[in-house]
C-alpha positions in Angstrom: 59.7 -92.2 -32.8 62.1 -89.5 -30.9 64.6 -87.0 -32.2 68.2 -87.4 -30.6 70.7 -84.4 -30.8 72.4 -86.0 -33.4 68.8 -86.3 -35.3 68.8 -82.7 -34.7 71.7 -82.0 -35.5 71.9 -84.0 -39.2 68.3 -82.9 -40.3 69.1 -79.2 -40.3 72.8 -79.3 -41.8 70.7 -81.1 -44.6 68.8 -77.9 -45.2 71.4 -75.6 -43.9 74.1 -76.6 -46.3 72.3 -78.1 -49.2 74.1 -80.1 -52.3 72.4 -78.4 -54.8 72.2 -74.4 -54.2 71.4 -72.9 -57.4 72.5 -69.6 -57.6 72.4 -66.4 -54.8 68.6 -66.1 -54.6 68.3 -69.8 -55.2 70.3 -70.2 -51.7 68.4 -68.2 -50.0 65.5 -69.4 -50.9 66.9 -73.0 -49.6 68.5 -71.7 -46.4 66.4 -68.9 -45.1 66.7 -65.1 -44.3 70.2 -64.2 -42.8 70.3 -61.9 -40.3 72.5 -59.1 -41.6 72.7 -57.0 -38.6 76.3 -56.7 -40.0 76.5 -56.4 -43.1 78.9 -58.7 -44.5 77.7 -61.7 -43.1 75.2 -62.6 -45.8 78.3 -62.8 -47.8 80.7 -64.6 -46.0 77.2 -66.6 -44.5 76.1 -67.9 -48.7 79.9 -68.4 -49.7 80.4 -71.1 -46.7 77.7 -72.8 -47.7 78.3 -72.3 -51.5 82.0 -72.1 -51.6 83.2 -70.0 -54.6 80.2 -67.8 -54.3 81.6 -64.1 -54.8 81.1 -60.9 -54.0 80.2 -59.9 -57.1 77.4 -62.8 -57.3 75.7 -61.1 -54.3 75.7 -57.7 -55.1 74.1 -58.7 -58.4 71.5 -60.3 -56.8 71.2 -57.3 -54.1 70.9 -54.8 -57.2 68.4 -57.0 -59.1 66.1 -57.2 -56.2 66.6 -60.8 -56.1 67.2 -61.0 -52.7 66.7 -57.8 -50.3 67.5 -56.3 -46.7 65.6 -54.5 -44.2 64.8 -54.3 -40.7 62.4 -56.8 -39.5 61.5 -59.7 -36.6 63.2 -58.7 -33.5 64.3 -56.0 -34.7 66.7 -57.2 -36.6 68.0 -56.8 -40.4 67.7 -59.8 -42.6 68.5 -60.5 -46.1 65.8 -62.5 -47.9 64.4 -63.1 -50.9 61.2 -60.4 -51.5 58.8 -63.5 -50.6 60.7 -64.4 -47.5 60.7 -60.9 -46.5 57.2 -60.3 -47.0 56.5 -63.3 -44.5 59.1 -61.8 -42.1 57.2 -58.5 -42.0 53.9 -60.1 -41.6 55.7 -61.5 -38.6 57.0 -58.5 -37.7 53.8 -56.7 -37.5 52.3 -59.2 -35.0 55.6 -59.7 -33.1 56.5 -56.1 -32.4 53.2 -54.7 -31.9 53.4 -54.9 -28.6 56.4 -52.7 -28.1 54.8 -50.4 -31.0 51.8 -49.7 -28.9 53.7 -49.3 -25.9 55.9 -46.6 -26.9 53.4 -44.7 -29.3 50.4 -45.2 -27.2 48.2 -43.9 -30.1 44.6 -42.7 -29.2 43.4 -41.3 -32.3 45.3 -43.0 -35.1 45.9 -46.8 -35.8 49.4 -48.2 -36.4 47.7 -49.9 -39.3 47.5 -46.3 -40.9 50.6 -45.4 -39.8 52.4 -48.4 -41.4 50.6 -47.6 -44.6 51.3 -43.6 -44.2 55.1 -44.9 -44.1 55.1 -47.4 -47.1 53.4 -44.4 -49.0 55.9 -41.8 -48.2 58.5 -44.2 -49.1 57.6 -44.9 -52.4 61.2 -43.7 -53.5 64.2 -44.3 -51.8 64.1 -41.7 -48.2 66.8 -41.0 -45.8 66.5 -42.2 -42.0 66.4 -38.7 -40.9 63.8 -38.3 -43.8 61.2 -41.3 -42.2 62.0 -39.8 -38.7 60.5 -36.7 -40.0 58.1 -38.3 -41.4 57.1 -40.0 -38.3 57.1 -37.0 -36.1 54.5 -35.1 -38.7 52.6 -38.0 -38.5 52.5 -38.3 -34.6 51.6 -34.4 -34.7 49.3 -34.7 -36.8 47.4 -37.3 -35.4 47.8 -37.3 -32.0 48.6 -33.8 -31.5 52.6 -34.2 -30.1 55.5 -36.4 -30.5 57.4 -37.6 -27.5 58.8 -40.4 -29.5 61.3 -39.7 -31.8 63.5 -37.5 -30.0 64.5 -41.0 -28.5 67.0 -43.4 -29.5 64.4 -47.0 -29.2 62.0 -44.4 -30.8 64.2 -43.6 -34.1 63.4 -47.1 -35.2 59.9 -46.9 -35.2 60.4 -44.6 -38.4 61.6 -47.6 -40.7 61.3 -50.7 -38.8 57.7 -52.4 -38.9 58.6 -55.0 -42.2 57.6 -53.3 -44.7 60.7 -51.6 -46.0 63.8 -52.4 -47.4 67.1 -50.6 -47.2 70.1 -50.6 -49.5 73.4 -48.4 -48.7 73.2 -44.6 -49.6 76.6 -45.0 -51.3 79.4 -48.1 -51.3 79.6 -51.6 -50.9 76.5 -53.5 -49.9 79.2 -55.7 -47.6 79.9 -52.2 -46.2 78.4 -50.6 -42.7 78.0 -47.5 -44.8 74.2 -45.1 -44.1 71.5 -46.7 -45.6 68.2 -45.7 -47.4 64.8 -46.9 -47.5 62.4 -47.8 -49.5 59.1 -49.8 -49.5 59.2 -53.0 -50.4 58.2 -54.1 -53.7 55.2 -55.7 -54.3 55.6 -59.5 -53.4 53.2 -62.9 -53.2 50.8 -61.3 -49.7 52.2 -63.5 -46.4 51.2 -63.9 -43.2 52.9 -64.8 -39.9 52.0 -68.5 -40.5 54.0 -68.3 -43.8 57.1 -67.2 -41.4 56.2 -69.8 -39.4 56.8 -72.4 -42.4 59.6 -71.1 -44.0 61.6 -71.1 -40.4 60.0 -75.0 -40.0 61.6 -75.6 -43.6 64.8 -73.9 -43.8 65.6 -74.7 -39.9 63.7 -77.9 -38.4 63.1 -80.0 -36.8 62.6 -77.0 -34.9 60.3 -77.0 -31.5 57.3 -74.1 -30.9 60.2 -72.4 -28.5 62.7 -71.7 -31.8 59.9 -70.6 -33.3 59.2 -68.1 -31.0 62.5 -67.1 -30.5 63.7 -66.7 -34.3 60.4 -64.7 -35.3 59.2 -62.4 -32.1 55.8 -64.3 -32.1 54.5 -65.5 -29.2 53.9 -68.9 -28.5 50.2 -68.6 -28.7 50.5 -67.5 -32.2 53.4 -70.1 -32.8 51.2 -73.0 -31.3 47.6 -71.6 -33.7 50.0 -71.3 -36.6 51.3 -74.8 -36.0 47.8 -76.2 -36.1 46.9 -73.9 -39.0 49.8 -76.1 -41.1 48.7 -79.5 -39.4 52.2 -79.9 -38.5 52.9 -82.8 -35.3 55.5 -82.8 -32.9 58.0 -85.5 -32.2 59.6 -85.5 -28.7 62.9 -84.6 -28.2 66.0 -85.1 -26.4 65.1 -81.9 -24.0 61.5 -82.9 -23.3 60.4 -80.7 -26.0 58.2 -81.2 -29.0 60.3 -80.8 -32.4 58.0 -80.1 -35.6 59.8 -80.4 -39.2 58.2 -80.2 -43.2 56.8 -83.9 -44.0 59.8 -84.7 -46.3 62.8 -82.8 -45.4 66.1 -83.0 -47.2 68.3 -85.9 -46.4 70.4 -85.5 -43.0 74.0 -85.3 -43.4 77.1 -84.9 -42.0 79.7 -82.1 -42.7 83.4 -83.1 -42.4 86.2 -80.3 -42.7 85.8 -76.5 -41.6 83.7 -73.8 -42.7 84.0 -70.1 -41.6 81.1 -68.6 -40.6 79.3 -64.8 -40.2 78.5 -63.2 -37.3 74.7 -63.9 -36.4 75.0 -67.1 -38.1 71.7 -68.9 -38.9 73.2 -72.4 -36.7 73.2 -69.7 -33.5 70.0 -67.9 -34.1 67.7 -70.2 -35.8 67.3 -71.9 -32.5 66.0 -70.7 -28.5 68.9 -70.1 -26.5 68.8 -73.3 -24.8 68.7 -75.6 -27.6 71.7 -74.4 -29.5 73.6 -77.4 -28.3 72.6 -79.1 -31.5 75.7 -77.1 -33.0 77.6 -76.0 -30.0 78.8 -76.6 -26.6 77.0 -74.1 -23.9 80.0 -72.7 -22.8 81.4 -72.2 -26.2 78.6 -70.3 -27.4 79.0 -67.8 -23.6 82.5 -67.2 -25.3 81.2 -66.4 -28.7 78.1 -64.4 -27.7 78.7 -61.8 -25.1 75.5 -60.9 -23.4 77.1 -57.2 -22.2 77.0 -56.0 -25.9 75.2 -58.3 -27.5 78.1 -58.7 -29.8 79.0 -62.6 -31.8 82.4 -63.1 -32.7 82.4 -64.8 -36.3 82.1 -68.9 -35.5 84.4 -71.6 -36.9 82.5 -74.7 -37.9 84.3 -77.8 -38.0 82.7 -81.3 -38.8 79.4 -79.8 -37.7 80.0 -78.1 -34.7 80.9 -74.8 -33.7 84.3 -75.1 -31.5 85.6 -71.5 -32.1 86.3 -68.5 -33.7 88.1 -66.7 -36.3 88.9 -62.8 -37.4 90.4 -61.1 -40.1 90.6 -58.0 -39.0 91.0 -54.4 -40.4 89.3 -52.8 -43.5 92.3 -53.2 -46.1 92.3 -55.0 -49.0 95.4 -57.0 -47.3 94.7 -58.7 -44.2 95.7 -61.7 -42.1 93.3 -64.6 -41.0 93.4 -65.7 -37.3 91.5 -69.2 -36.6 90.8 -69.8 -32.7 90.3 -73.1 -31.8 88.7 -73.9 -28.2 90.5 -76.5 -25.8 89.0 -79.7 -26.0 87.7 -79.7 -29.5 89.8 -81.1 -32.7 92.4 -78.7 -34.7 91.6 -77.5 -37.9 94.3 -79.1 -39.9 96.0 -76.0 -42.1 95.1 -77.8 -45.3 91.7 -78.1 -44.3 91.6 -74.1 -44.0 92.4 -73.2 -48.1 89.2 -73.9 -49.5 87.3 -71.8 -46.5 89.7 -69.3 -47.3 89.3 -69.2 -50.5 85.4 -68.7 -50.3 86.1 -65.9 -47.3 88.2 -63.9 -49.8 85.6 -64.3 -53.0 82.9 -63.4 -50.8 84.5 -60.4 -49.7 87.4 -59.2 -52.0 89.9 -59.4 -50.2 93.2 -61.4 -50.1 94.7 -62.9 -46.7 97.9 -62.6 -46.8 98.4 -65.2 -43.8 96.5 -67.6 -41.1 97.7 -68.5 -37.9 96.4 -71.0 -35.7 95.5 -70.5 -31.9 94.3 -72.2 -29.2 92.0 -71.1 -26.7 91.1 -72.7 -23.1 87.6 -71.9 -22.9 85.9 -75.0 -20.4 82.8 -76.6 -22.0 81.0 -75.8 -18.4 82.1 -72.7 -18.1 
């Protein structure tokens, strides 16, 4: 047995847009963590694959501690449920403790206690200046000076080791607004094999090189956590090995268009050079710009990522511009209402118009 693309493909649309999806948490649960590094795309991200999902849904489910956001692998904020994100930080902890030791360089302390100095100072809801504080007592008192938080990397040290949440200090949770932190609830105890299962289920087939690249482990500790779950790989069409759960969800196709978040899960699920399973190479060099690291929101159609689309500007009132890349089929305009419809529950708005574009960007380019 051998996966093809279209193997690949098929099996994780299965999982990534599932027929039954229960409610908000229930999604996630199915799906994954989505990376929320803006903060609207967990809502526009749950209502294409749950169209009708609404704004309202997900703040509920924000407010109830249902699901929860933080910053965790890679850096990175995610919205999860609190047993997903307790498997991220365990993750985390093992991913980023490289760079944590590197920049600290901690003598006398551990970051072990400093991680559990931090969760214990924020017990209640703190400010970022508030943990930076925090951090710089700690490093003072400790190791006698501080030469880390006065710089920008540095600043995140103060929050960002998985073990806090965050919520917005005041607004919309689909809004960029200041956050707050707090430490995460207490949750089921995870380790980073857990992260490595619930990427295996919510993503595969996946190979040890996704993995690795979704969660900020290593492929050592990818390759003992594979073992650890027994799971086998399957050669691929790349020459890789692709691991996936022992009964997965059926593979599927997805006819019609969806409109998808920044950060989407089909981009960053997957090691840079397997993403073809949903994109063309040089389509995804369009979307993702490596200067600024920013991701223009992706257009799915029939399964495959073949542009764009923005509706820009922060008013209630906006209009809707759908790019299609050269080469790849039109959205059709009456394929477009229901994706619309889901964009505008998800966020509140209302789009007062959608044009149509196309844009020459070469598959090889």
């Amino acid at each position: 047995m051998a996966f093809a693309l279209d193997d690949l493909t098929a099996l994780s649309l299965g999982r990534q847009f599932p027929t039954i999806a229960g409610d908000v948490a229930g999604l996630v649960s199915a799906t994954g963590p989505v990376q929320a590094q803006t903060a609207r795309s967990p809502f526009i991200g749950l209502a294409a694959r749950r169209p009708g999902t609404t704004h309202a849904e997900i703040t509920s489910a924000y407010e109830s501690g249902e699901i929860v956001r933080g910053s965790t692998i890679r850096g990175t904020v995610h919205t999860a449920t609190p047993e997903q994100y307790a498997a991220l930080g365990a993750a985390t902890r093992v991913g980023q403790r490289t760079l944590w030791q590197r920049m600290l360089k901690l003598e006398h302390g551990t970051l072990e206690e400093l991680w559990s100095a931090t969760e214990e100072f924020a017990a209640e809801w703190r400010t970022p200046a508030e943990l930076q504080q925090h951090l710089h007592d700690w490093l003072v008192s400790h190791e006698g000076h501080d030469e880390v938080t006065g710089q920008q990397a540095g600043r995140y040290l103060a929050f960002g080791h998985g073990g806090l949440v965050r919520r917005p200090a005041k607004g919309s949770w689909s809004g960029q607004g200041a956050p707050v932190y707090r430490t995460l609830p207490p949750a089921v105890s995870a380790t980073p094999v857990d992260a490595v299962a619930l990427h295996v289920r919510c993503h595969g087939p996946v190979s040890r090189h996704d993995i690795a690249w979704w969660s900020g482990l290593g492929l050592r500790a990818v390759d003992a956590a594979l073992d650890e779950l027994g799971l086998v790989g399957v050669p691929g069409p790349d020459g890789r090995s692709y691991v996936d759960v022992p009964s997965p969800p059926p593979a599927r196709d997805l006819p019609g268009v969806r409109l998808l978040p920044e950060f989407d899960a089909l981009m960053c699920g997957y090691d840079p050079s397997a993403r073809d399973r949903f994109a063309e190479p040089g389509h995804l060099r369009r979307l993702w710009s490596q200067n600024n690291g920013m991701v223009l929101a992706p257009l799915l159609v029939d399964g495959r990522i073949t542009g764009y689309w923005r509706a820009t500007g922060s008013a209630r009132k906006r209009p809707l511009e759908v790019v299609w890349f050269a080469g790849t089929r039109k959205p059709r305009q009456s394929e477009l209402s229901e994706p619309v419809a889901s964009l505008e529950a998800a966020l509140g708005i209302s789009v007062t118009g959608v044009t149509l574009t196309r844009e020459g960007v070469s598959v090889g380019a």
